[in-house]
C-alpha positions as CSV (number, residue, x, y, z in Angstrom):
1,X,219.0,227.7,287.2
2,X,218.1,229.7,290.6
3,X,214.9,227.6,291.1
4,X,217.1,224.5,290.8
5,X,219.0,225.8,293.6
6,X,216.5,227.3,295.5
7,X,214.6,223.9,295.1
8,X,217.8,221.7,296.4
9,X,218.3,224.1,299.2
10,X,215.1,223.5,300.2
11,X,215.3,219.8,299.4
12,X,218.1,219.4,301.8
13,X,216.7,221.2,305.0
14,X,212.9,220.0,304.5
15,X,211.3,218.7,307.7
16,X,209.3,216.1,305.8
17,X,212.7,214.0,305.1
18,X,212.8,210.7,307.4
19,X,215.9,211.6,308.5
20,X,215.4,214.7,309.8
21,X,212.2,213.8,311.6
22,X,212.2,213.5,316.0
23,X,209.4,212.3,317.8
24,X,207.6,214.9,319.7
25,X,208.3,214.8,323.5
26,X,206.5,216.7,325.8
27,X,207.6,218.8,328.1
28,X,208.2,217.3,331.8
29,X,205.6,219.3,334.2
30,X,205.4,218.8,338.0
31,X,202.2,217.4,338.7
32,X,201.4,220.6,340.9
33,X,201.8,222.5,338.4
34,X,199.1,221.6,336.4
35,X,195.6,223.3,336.2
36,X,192.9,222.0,338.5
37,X,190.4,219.6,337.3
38,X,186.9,221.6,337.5
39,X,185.2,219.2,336.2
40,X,185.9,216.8,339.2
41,X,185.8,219.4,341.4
42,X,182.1,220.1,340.0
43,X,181.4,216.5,340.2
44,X,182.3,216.4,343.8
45,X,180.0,218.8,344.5
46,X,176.8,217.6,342.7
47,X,177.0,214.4,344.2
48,X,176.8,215.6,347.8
49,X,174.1,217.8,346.8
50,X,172.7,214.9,345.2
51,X,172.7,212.6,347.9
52,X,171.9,215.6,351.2
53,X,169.5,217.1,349.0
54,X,167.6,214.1,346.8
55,X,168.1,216.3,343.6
56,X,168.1,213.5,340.8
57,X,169.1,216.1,338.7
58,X,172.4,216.9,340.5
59,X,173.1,213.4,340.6
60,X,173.0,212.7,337.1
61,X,175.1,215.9,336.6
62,X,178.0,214.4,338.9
63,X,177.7,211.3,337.0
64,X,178.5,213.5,333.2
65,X,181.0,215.5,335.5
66,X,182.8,212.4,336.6
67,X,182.9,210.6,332.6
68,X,184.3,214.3,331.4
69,X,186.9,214.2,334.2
70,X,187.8,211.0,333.2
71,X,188.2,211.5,330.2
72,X,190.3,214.1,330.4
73,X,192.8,212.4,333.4
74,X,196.3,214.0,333.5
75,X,197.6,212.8,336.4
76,X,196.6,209.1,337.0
77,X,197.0,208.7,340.6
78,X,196.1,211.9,342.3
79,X,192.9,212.4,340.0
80,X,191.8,208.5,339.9
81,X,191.2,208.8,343.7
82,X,189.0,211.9,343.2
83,X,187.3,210.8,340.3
84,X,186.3,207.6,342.4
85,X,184.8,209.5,345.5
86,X,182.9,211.8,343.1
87,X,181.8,208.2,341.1
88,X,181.0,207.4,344.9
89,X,178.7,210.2,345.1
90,X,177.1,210.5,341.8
91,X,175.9,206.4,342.0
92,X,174.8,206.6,345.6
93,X,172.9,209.7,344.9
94,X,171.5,207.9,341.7
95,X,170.5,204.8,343.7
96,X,168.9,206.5,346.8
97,X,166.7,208.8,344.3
98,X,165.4,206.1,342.4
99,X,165.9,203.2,345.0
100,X,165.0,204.4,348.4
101,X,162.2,206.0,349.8
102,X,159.9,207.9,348.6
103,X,160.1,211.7,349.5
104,X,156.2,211.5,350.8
105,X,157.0,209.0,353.0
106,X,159.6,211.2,354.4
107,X,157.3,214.0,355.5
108,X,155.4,213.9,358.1
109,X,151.6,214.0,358.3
């Protein structure tokens, strides 16, 4: 007889009913509030040093950096203009490494 009505209190205040279920709705955060994006930040910086320098590897490091940063967007607009100037860097690192000329041709004899 107790488990019957330990089972219908439990019945009635049990989560897993339809009607007692609510969407989840995060909570509202300022935009400035939010952690900074290392990953962009890092991307950012291997793509300069991949274009000043000529360091391939650098470049392809900006280019994981920038697919991780986008992956992980929070804030559309303010991190969609960074991730583009650090997609900036990464490809035209890329494409003067493997495009451009030659590092021997570069030094003179």
């Amino acid at each position: 007889m107790k488990l019957l009505a330990l089972h219908g209190v439990m019945a009635s205040s049990d989560p897993r009913l339809p009607s007692a279920a609510r969407p989840y709705v995060p909570p509202l955060l300022n935009p400035q509030d939010l952690p900074p994006d290392y990953s962009s930040f890092l991307a950012i910086l291997f793509g300069i040093a991949g274009v000043m320098l000529r360091y391939k590897f650098a470049s392809w490091l900006a280019l994981i950096c920038c697919a991780q940063s986008l992956a992980n967007m929070r804030d559309f607009e303010n991190d969609l203009k960074q991730i583009v100037m650090a997609m900036t860097f990464a490809l035209m690192g890329i494409v003067t490494n493997y495009l451009g000329p030659s590092r021997q041709a570069l030094r003179p004899s």
